[in-house]
Backbone as CSV, one residue per row, in Angstrom:
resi,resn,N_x,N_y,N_z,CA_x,CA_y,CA_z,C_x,C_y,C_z
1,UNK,21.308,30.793,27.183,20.291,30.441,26.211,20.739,29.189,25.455
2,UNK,19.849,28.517,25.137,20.283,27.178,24.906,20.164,26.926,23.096
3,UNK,20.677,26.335,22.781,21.240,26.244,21.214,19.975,25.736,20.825
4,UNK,19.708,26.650,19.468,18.115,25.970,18.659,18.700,24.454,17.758
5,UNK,17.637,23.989,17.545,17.626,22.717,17.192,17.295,22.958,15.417
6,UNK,18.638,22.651,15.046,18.682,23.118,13.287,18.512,22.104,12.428
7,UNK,18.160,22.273,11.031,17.939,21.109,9.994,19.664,20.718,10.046
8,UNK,19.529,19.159,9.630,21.154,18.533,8.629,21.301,19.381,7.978
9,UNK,22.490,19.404,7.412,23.697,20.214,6.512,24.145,19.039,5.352
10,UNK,24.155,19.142,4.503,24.675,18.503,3.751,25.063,19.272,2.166
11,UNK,26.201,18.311,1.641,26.488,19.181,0.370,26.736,18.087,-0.741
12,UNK,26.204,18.302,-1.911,25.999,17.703,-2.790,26.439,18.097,-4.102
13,UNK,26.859,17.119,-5.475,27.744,17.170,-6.088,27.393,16.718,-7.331
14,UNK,26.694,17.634,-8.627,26.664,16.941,-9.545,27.934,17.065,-10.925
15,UNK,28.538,16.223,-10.785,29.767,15.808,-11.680,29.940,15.875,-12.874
16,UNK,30.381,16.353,-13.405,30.280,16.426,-14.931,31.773,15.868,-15.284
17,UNK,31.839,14.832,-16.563,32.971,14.015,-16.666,33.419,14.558,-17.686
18,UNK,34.490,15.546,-17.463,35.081,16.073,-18.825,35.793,15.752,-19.831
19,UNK,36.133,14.286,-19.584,37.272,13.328,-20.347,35.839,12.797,-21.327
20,UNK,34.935,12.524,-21.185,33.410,12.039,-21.997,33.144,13.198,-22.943
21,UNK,32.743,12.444,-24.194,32.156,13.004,-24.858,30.723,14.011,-24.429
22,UNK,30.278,14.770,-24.369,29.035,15.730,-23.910,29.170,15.629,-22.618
23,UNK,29.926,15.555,-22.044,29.938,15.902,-20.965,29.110,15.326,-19.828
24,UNK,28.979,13.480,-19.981,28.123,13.400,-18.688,27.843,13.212,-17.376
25,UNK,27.269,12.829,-16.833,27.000,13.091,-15.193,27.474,11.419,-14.816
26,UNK,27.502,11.755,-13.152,28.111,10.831,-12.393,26.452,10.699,-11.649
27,UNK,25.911,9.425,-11.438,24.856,9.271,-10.503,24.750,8.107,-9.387
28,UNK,24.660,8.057,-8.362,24.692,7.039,-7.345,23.630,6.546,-7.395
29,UNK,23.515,4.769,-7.231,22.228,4.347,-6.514,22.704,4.094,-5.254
30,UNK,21.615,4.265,-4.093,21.648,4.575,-2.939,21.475,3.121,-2.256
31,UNK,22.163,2.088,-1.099,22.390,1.303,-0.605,21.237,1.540,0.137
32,UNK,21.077,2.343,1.045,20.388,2.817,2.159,19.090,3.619,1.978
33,UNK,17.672,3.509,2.330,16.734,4.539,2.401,17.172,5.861,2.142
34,UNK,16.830,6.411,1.285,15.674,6.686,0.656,16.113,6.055,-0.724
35,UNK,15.701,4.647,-1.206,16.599,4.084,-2.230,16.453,4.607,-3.430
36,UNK,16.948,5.064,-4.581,16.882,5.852,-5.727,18.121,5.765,-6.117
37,UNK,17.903,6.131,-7.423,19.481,7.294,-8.466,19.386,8.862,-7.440
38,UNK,20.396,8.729,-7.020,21.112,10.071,-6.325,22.173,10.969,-6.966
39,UNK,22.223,12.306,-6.649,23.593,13.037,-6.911,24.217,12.637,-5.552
40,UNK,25.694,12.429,-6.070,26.866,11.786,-4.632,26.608,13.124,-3.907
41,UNK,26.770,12.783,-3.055,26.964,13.402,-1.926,26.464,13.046,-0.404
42,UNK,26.500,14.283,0.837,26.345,13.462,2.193,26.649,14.919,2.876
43,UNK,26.070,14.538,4.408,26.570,15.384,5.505,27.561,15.924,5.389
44,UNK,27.800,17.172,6.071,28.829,18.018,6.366,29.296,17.692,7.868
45,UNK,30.773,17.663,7.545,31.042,16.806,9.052,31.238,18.735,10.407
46,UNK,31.147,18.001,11.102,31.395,19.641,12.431,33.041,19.881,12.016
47,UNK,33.232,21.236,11.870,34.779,21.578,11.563,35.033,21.616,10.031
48,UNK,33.606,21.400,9.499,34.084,21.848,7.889,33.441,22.061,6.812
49,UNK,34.154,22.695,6.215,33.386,23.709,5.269,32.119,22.709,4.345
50,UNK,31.521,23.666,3.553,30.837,23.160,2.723,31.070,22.434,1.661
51,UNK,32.231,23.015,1.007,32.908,22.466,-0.405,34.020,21.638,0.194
52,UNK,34.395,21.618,1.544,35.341,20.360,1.715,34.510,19.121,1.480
53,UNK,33.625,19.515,2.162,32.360,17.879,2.496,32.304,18.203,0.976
54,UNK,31.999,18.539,-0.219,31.542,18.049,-1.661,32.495,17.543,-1.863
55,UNK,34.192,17.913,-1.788,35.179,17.483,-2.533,35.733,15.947,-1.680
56,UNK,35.045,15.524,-0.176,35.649,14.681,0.741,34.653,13.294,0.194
57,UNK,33.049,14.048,-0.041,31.921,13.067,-0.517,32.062,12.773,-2.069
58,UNK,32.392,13.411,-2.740,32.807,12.802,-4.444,34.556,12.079,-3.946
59,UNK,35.014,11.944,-3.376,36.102,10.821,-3.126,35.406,9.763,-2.596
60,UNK,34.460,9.963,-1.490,34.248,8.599,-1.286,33.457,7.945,-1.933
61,UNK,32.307,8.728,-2.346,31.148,7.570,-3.077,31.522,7.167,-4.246
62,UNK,32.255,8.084,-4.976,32.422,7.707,-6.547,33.774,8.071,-6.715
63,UNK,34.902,7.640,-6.087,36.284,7.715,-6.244,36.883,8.948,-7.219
64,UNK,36.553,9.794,-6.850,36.873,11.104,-8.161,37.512,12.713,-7.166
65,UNK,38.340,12.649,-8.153,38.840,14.208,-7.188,38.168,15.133,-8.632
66,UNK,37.414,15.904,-7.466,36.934,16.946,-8.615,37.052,18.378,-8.207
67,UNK,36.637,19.202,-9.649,37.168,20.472,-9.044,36.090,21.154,-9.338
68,UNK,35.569,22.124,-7.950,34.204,22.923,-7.952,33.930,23.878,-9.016
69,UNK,32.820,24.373,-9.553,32.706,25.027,-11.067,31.884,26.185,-10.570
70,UNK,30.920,25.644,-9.703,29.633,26.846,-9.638,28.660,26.100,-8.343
71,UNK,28.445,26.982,-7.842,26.989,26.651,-6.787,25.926,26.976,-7.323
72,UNK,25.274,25.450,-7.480,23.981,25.584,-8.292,23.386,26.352,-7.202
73,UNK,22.379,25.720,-6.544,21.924,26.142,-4.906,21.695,25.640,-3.999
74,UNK,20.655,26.570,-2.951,20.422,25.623,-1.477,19.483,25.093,-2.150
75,UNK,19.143,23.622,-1.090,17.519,23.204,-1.225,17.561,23.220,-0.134
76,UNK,15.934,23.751,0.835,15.765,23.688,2.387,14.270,23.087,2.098
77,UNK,13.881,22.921,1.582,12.495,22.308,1.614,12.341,21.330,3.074
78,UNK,11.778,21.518,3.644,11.374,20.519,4.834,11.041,18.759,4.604
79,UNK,10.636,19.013,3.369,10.133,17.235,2.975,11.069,16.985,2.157
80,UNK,12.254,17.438,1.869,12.684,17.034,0.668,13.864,15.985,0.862
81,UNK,13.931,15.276,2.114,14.814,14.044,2.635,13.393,13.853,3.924
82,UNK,12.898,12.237,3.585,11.984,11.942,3.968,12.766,11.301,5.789
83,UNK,14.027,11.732,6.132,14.866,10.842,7.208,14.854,11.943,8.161
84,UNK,14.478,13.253,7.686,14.289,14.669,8.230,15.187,16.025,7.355
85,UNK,14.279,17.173,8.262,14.969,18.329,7.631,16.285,18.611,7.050
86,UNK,16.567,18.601,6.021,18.187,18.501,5.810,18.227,19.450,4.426
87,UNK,19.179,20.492,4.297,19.342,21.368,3.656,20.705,21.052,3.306
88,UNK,20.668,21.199,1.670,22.134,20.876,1.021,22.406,22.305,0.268
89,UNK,23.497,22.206,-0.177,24.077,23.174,-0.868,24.389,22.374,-2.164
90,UNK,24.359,22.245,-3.234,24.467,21.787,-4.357,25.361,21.988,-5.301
91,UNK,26.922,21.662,-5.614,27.654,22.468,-6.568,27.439,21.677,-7.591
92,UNK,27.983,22.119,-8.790,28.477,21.547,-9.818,30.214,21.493,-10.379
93,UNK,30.419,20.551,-10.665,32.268,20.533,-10.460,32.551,19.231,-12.003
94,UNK,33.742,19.253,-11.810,33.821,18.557,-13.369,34.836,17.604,-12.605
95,UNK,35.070,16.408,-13.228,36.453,15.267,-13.153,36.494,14.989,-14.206
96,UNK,37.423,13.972,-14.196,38.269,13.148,-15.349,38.311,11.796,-14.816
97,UNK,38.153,10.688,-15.589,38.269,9.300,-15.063,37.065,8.225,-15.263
98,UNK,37.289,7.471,-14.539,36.100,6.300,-14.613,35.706,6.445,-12.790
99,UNK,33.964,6.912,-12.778,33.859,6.494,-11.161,33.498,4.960,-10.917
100,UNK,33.654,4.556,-9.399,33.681,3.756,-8.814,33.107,4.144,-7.489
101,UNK,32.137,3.104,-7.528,31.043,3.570,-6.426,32.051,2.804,-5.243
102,UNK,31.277,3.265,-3.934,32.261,3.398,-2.576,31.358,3.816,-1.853
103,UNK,31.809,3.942,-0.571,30.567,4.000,0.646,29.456,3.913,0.522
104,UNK,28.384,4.682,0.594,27.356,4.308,0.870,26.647,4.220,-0.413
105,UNK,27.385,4.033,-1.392,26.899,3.941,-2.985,26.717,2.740,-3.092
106,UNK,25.626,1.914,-3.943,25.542,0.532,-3.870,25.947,0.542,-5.500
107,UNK,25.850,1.622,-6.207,26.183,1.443,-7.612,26.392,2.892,-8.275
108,UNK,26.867,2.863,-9.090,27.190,3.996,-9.518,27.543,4.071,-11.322
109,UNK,26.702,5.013,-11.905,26.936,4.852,-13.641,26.904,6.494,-14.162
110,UNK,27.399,6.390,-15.306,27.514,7.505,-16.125,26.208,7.887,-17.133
111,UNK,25.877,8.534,-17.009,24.397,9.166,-17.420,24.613,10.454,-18.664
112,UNK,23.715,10.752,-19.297,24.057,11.308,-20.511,22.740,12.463,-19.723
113,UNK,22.894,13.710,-19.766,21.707,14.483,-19.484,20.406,14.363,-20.638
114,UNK,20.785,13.534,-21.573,19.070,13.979,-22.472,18.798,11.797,-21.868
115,UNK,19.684,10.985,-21.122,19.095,10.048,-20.535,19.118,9.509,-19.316
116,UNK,18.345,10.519,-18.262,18.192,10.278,-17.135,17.515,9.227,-16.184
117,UNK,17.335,9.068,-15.565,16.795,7.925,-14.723,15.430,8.307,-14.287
118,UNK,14.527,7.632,-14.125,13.273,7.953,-13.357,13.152,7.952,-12.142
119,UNK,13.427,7.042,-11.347,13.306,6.881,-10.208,15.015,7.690,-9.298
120,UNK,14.193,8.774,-8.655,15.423,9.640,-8.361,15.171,9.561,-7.020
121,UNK,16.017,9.866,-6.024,16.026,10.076,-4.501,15.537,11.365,-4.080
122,UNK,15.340,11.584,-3.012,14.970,13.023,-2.409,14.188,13.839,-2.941
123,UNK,14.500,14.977,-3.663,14.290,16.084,-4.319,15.152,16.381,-5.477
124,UNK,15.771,15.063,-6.113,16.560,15.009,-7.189,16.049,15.606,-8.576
125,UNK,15.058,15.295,-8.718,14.793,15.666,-10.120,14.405,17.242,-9.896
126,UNK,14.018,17.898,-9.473,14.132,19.176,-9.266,15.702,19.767,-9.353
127,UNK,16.558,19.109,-8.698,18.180,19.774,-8.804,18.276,19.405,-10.286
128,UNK,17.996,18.366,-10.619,18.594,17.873,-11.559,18.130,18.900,-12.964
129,UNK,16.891,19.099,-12.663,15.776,20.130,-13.664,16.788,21.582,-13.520
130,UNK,17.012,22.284,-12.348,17.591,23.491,-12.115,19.109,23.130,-12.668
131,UNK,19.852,22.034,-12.795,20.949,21.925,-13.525,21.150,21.980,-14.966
132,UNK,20.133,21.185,-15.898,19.812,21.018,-16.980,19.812,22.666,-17.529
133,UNK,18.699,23.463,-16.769,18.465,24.996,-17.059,20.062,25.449,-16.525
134,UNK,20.646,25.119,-15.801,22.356,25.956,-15.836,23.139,25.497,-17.039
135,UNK,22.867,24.984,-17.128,23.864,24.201,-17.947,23.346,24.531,-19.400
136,UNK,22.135,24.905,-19.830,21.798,25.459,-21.132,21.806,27.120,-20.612
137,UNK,21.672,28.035,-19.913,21.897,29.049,-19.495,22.707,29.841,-19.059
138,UNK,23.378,29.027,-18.052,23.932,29.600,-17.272,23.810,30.258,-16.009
139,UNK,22.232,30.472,-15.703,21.795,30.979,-14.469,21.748,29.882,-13.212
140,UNK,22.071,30.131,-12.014,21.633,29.419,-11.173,20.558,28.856,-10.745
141,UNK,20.156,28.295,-9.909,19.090,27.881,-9.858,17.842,28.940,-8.921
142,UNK,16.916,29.078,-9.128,15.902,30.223,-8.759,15.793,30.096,-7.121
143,UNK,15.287,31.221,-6.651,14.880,31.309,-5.022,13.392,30.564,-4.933
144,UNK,13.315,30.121,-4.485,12.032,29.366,-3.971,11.972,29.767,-2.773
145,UNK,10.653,29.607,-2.476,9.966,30.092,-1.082,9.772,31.432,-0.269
146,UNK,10.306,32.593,-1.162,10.271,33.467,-0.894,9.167,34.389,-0.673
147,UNK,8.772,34.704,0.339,7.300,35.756,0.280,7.383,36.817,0.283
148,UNK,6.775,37.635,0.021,6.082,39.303,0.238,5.947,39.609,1.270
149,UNK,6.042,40.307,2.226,5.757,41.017,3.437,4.897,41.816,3.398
């Protein structure tokens, strides 16, 4: 039987800079389609885990070793990377330092959560919305798409 044909994998990383006052976020602008303010992150390479690819993709785009805090959640939405199906896993993790954008980052700045960017990539402002609510809560982010039988 022959192997089904699955969405991308990818894992994604919103940063919280704990050396900053309130604690703010790390955001990429994106070099490449789909151009926007992004959370760093990228593919999961074959042979590895989920949180390696967050901790391998916050080294490269934004030079930061960080350390994982919580899994916000999945996103599987079908439209929600217009390049195709691609389902991320989303943590939240904290560093220390100044980032420095790198690979496929064309820029990269420090963001205050009550001053975010408008123009976001993908399905960003939705993570970004389900982070805001963790981060005043504490709950993860909700199940979507779930039906009744």
């Amino acid at each position: 039987m022959p192997r089904p044909v699955t969405p991308s994998l990818a894992s994604d990383i919103i940063i919280e800079l704990i050396d900053y006052p309130n604690r703010p976020i790390v955001l990429i602008e994106r070099a490449h389609l789909p151009y926007g303010w992004a959370i760093p992150g990228g593919f999961v390479d074959v042979g590895e885990m989920m949180e390696q690819a967050a901790v391998r993709e916050a080294r490269e785009e934004v030079s930061l070793d960080i350390k994982l805090i919580a899994l916000l959640g999945l996103y599987s939405d079908p439209s929600r990377d217009s390049r195709g199906h691609t389902v991320t896993a989303v943590y939240v993790a904290e560093a220390c330092g100044t980032p420095v954008a790198d690979d496929d980052a064309k820029n990269c700045q420090i963001f205050s959560v009550d001053n975010l960017p408008q123009l976001l990539a993908f399905d960003h402002s939705l993570v970004l919305s389900d982070y805001l609510n963790f981060r005043s809560t504490g709950k993860v982010a909700p199940l979507r798409g779930v039906f009744k039988i």
